[in-house]
C-alpha positions in Angstrom: 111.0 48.8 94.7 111.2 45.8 96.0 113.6 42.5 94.3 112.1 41.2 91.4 109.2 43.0 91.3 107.1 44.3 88.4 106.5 48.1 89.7 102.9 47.6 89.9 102.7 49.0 93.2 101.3 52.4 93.6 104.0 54.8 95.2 103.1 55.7 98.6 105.1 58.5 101.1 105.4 55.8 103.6 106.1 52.2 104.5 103.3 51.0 106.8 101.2 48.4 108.1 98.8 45.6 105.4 95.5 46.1 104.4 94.4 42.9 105.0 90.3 43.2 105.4 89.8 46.8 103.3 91.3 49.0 101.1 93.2 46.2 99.0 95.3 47.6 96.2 97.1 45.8 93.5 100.0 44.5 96.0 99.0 41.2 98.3 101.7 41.1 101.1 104.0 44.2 101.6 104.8 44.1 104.7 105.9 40.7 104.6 107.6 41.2 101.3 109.4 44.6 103.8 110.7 42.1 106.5 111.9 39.9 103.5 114.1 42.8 102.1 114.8 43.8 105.7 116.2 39.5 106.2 118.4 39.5 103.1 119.8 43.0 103.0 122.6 44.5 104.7 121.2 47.8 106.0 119.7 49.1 109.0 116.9 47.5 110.5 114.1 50.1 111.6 110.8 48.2 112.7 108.9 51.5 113.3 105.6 51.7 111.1 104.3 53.5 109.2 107.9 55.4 108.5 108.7 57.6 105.7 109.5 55.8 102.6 112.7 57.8 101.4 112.3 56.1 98.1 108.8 57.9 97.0 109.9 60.4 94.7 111.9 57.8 92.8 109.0 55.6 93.3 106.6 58.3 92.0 108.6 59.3 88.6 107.7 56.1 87.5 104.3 55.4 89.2 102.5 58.6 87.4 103.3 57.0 84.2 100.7 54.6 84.3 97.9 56.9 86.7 95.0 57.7 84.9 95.2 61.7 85.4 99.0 63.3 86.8 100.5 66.4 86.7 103.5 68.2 88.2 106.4 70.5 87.6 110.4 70.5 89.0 111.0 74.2 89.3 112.0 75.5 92.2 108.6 75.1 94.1 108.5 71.5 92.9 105.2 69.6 93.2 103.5 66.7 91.6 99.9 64.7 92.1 98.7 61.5 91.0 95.2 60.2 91.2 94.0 56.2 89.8 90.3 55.2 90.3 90.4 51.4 91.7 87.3 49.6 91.3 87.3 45.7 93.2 84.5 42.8 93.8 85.0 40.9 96.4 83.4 37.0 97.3 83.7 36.2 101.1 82.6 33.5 103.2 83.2 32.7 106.4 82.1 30.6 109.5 83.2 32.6 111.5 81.0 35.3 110.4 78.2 33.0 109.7 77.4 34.8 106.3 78.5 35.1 103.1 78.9 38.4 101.2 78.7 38.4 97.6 78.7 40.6 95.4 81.0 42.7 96.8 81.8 46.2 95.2 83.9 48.9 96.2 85.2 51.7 94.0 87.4 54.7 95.0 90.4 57.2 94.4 94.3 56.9 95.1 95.8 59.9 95.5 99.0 60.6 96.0 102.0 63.4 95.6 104.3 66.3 97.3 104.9 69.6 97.1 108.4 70.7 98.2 109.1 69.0 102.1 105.6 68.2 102.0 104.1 64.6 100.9 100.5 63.0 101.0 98.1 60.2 100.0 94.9 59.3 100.7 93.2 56.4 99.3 89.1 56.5 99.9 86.5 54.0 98.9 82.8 53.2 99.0 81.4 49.9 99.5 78.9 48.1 98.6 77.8 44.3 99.8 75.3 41.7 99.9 75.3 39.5 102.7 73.3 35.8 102.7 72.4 37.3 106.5 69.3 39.2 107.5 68.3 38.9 103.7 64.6 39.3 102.7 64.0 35.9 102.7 63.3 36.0 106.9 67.2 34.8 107.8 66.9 36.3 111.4 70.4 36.5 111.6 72.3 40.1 111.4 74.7 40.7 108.9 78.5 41.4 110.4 80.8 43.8 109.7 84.1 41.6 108.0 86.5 44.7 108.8 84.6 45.6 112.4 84.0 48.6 111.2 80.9 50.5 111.2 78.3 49.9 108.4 74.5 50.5 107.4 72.3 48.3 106.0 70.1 49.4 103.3 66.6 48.3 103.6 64.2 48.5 100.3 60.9 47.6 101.3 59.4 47.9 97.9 60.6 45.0 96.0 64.2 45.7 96.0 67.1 44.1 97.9 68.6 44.5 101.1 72.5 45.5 100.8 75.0 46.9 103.5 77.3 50.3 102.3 79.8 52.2 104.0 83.0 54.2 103.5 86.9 53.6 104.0 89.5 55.9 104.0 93.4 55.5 105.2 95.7 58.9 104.6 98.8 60.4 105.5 99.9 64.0 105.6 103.8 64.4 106.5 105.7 67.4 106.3 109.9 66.2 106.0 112.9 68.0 107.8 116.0 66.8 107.1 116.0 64.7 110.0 112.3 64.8 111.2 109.0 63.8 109.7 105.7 65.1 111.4 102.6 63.5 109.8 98.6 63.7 110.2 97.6 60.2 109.1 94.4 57.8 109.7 96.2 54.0 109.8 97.6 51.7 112.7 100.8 52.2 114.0 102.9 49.0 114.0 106.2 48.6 116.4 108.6 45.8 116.1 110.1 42.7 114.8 107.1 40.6 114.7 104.4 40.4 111.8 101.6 38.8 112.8 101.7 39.2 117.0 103.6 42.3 117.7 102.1 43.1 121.0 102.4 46.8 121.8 100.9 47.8 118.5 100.0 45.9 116.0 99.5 46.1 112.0 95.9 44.0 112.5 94.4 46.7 114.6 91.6 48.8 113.5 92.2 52.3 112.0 92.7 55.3 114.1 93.2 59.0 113.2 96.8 60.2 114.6 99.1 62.5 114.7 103.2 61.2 114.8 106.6 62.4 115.1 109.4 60.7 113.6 113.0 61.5 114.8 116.4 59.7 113.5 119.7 60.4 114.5 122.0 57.8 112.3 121.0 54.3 114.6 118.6 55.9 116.6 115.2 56.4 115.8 112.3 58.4 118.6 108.9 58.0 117.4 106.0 59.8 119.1 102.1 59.0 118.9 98.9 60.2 120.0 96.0 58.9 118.5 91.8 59.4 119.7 90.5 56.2 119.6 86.8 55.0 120.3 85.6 53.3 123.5 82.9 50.8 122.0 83.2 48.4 118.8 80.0 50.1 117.7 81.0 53.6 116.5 77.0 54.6 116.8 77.0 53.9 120.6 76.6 56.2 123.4 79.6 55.0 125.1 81.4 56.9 122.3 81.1 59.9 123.6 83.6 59.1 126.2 87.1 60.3 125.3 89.7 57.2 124.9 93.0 58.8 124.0 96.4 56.9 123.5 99.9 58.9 123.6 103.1 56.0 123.1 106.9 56.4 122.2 109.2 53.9 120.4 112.7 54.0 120.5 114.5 52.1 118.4 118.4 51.8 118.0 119.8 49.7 115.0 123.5 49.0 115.1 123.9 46.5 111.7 122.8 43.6 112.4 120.8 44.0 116.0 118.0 45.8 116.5 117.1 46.9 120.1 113.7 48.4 120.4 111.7 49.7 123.9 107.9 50.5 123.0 105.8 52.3 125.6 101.8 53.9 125.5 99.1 55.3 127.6 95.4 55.3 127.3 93.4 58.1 129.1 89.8 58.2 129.5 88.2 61.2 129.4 91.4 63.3 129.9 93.8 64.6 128.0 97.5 65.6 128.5 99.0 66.7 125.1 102.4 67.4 127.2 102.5 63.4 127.3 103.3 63.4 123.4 106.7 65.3 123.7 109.5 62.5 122.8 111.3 63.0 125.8 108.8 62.7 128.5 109.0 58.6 130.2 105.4 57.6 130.1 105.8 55.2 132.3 106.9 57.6 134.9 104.5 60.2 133.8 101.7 58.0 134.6 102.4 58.4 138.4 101.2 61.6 138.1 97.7 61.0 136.9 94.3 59.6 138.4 94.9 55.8 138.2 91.4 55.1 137.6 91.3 56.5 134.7 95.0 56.1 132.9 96.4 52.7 131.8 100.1 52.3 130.3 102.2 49.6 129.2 106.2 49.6 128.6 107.4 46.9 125.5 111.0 45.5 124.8 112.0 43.8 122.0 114.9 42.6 120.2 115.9 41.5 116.3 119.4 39.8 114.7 120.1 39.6 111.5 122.3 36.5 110.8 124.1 35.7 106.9 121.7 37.7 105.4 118.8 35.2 105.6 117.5 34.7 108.8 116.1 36.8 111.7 115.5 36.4 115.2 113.3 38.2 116.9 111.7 38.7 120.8 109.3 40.9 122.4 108.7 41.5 125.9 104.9 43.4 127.0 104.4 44.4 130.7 101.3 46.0 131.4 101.4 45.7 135.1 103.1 43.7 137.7 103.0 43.6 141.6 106.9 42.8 141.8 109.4 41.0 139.6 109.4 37.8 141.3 105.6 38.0 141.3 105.6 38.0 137.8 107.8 35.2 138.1 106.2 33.4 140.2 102.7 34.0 137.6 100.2 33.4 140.3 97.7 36.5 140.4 96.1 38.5 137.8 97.9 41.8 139.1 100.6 40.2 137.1 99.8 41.0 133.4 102.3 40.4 130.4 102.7 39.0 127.3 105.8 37.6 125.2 106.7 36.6 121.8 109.6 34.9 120.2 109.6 34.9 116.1 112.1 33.8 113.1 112.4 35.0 109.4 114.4 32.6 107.2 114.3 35.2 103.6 116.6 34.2 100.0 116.6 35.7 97.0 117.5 33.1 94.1 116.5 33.0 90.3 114.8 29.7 88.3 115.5 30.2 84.6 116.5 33.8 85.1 113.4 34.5 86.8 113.9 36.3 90.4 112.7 34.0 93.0 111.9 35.2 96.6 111.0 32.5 99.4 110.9 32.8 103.1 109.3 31.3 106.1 108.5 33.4 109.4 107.1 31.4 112.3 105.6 33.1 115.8 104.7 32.2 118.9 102.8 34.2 121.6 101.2 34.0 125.2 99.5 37.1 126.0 98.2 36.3 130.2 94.5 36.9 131.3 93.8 40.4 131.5 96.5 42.0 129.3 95.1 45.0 127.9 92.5 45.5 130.0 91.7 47.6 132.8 88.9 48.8 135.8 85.9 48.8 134.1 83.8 47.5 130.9 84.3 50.9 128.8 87.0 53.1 130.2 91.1 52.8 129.1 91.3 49.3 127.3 94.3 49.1 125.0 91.8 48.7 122.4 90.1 50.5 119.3 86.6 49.8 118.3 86.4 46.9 120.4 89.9 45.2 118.9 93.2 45.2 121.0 95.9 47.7 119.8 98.5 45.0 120.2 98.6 41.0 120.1 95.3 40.7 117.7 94.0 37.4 119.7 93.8 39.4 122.8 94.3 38.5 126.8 94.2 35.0 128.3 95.4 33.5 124.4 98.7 31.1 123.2 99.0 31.5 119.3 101.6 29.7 116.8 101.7 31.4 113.3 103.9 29.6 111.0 103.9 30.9 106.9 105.6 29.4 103.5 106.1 32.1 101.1 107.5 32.7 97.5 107.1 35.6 95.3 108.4 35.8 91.8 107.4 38.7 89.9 103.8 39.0 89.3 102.8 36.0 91.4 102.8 35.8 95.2 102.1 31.8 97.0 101.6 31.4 100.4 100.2 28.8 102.6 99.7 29.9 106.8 99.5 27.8 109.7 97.5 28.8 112.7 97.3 26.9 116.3 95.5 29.4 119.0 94.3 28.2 122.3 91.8 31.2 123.3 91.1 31.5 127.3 87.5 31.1 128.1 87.6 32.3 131.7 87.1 35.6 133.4 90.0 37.7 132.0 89.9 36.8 128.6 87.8 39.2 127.3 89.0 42.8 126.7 85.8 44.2 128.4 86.5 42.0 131.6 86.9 44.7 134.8 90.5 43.8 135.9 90.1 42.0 139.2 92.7 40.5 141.7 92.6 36.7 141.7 94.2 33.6 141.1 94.6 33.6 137.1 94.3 30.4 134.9 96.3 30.6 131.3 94.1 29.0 128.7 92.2 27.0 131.4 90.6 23.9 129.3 90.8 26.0 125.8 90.3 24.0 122.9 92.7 24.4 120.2 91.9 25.9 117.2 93.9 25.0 113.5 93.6 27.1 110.4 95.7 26.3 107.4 95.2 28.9 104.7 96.6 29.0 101.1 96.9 31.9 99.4 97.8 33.2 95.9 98.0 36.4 94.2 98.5 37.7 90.5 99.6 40.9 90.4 99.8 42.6 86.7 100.1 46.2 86.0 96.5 47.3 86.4 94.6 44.8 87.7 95.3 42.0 90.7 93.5 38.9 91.4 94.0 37.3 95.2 92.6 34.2 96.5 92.6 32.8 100.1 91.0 29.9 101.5 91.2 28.8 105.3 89.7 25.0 106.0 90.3 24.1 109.8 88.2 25.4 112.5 87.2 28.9 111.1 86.7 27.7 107.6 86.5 30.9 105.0 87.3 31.8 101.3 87.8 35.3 100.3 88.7 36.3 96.3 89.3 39.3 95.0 89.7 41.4 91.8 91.2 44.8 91.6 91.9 47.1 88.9 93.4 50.4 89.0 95.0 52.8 86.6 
């Protein structure tokens, strides 16, 4: 449980990645709140997600007190299950989107439990919106998905009123062994030190079904992925029934304070090698051995210090292909693809009047060059998911500087985010851009774009109330109520 908490968050069998546009629970910002206690405390430092939480049990004991139906037993075939209906309404506007969605309902199940080495949880909702777009009134304009997810919208002809439905779901299986955890799970994998522009994988991705490995030897941790991912951002298209498969590794060594990490995937279209998801086998030698046209892989470093317990610093290093070294020195041609981020955490823990106090400030910035993730043609081996890039979220041919206040103490969560991006507008900004060999141009006469967005979250026992607003270039406002028991 996390410093000066109020145990209001639901136990889950792993630590893993924000729901920041579905699936909201009672908790606002964990995995920043997760980097916080990783900043101030004094153990390893594992940036691997989603990992096993080796807390849940504990975490569990006191999370079926308050579940609305629980049941278990601690002989010697021990098992236990939880479940909490969690109903929300959501307002969001944004310009972005061009609409605004209100009201906003979604009501579901959390589920979660074990049964000897195995764990689980699955947490499913439906939804249910109105959208100021494509309304009865004749607005021509089509209503957008605000997760980028697929949807349907609901027309009733006789007198009734147009609304957009759809279904969520994120869930993990994992069976534990002693030193290895093999897991079925629909989420987003999410390597490194970063938290908002990781850029192998990243937390903001869209969901994917996958099937992991997770290996640690004292310092050393081997994760293995492979995950089927979908070609087009509309799941209903054609193009989706094309294969797009992904297989990456992380390796991770933490030794106290440093944390040395080296990230590598591979996307195949319409193949599939299920020998590239042993833990052992170099994908980026591997690939070699397959048709080029139709394979794409990428090989990430990155780096994290810890220093007197309240400050990280972080790099990350993404190469997805280069003619030479001094080519991607010199940066002239598009053959030359990378991207790199630097990052710092500054975390305390104090107490005003007794109460626990947490503040922090972590502050990014990334390049990602033209034509990073992309590849031969419009719809083949994209590092991408639904249309959205796996890694860096603001995608080839972007420069992005994410800088974030926080405090949390107890119930309430403040935060106020700062965002310059400078988004390319040239060929090879685009993740559907055919890769081509030319003369490249980084943010050519992009115009900047600022965001600053306060933030603030009540978080009780069963029910949550979070508020964001964004003025700047993409103005938006999105509040939220959730209750769950």
């Amino acid at each position: 449980m996390l410093w000066g908490s109020v145990g209001s968050q639901a136990a889950s069998p792993v630590i893993g990645a924000e729901h920041t546009r579905n699936l909201r629970q009672l908790d606002y910002a964990p995995m920043l709140l997760e980097y916080h206690a990783q900043t101030v405390g004094e153990g390893r430092q594992f940036f691997t997600y989603p990992r096993r939480n080796l807390n849940f049990r504990e975490e569990f004991r006191y999370d079926r007190k308050k579940a609305l139906i629980s049941f278990g037993t601690d002989s010697s075939h021990s098992y236990a299950i939880a479940a909490s209906p969690i109903l929300g309404i959501d307002y969001r506007g944004s310009e972005a989107m061009n609409d605004t969605i209100w009201p906003a309902f979604d009501g579901g199940l959390y589920l979660r439990g074990y049964a000897d080495s195995l764990d689980f949880d699955l947490d499913a909702r439906i939804y249910a919106e109105s959208h100021t777009a494509g309304g009865s009134d004749g607005d021509k304009r089509k209503p957008k998905s605000f997760d980028g997810e697929v949807f349907d919208v609901q027309h009733e002809d006789r007198g009734g009123v147009d609304y957009v439905s759809y279904a969520r779901y994120r869930a993990h299986l994992g069976f534990n062994y002693a030193f290895a955890r093999i897991q079925l799970a629909r989420d987003v994998l999410h390597w490194g030190p970063g938290y908002y522009n990781n850029l192998a994988m990243n937390q903001f991705a869209l969901p994917y079904n996958m099937v992991t490995l997770d290996v640690v030897f004292g310092p050393l941790r081997i994760f293995s992925a492979y995950a089927d991912l979908r070609v087009n951002s509309w799941s209903y298209s054609k193009e989706n029934l094309n294969d797009r498969n992904m297989y990456a590794h992380r390796y991770e060594v933490a030794l106290g304070d440093l944390t040395l990490g080296m990230s590598e995937l591979q996307i195949l279209y319409n193949e599939n090698k299920p020998w590239l998801f042993t833990p052992v086998v170099p994908l980026f030698i591997e690939k070699g051995n397959y048709t080029e046209r139709v394979n794409n892989g990428a090989l990430a470093f990155d780096a994290n210090y810890r220093l007197f317990r309240m400050l990280r610093l972080y790099g990350e290093f993404f190469l997805d292909d280069m003619e030479s070294p001094y080519a991607v020195y010199e940066n002239k041609y598009s053959n030359n693809r990378w991207a790199g981020m630097l990052g710092m955490q500054f975390a305390h823990n104090t107490h005003i009047a007794s109460r626990p106090l947490q503040v922090g400030s972590i502050a990014e910035i990334a390049r990602v060059e033209p034509y990073t993730y992309c590849h031969y043609d419009t719809a083949s081996a994209q590092m991408a998911h639904l249309g959205a890039p796996l890694g860096n979220p603001n995608g080839p041919n972007s420069l992005a500087i994410d800088w974030t206040l926080y405090a949390q103490s107890r119930e309430f969560f403040l935060g106020l985010h700062n965002k310059w991006l400078w988004k390319g507008e040239d060929y090879g900004s685009s993740l559907n851009d055919p890769y081509k060999t030319v003369e490249k141009r980084f943010i050519h006469g992009a115009p900047l774009a600022y965001t600053i967005a306060p933030s603030l979250s009540y978080q009780g026992r069963y029910a949550a109330f979070m508020g964001e607003l964004t003025f700047g270039d993409a103005a938006g406002v999105y509040l939220r109520t959730t209750l769950m028991w």
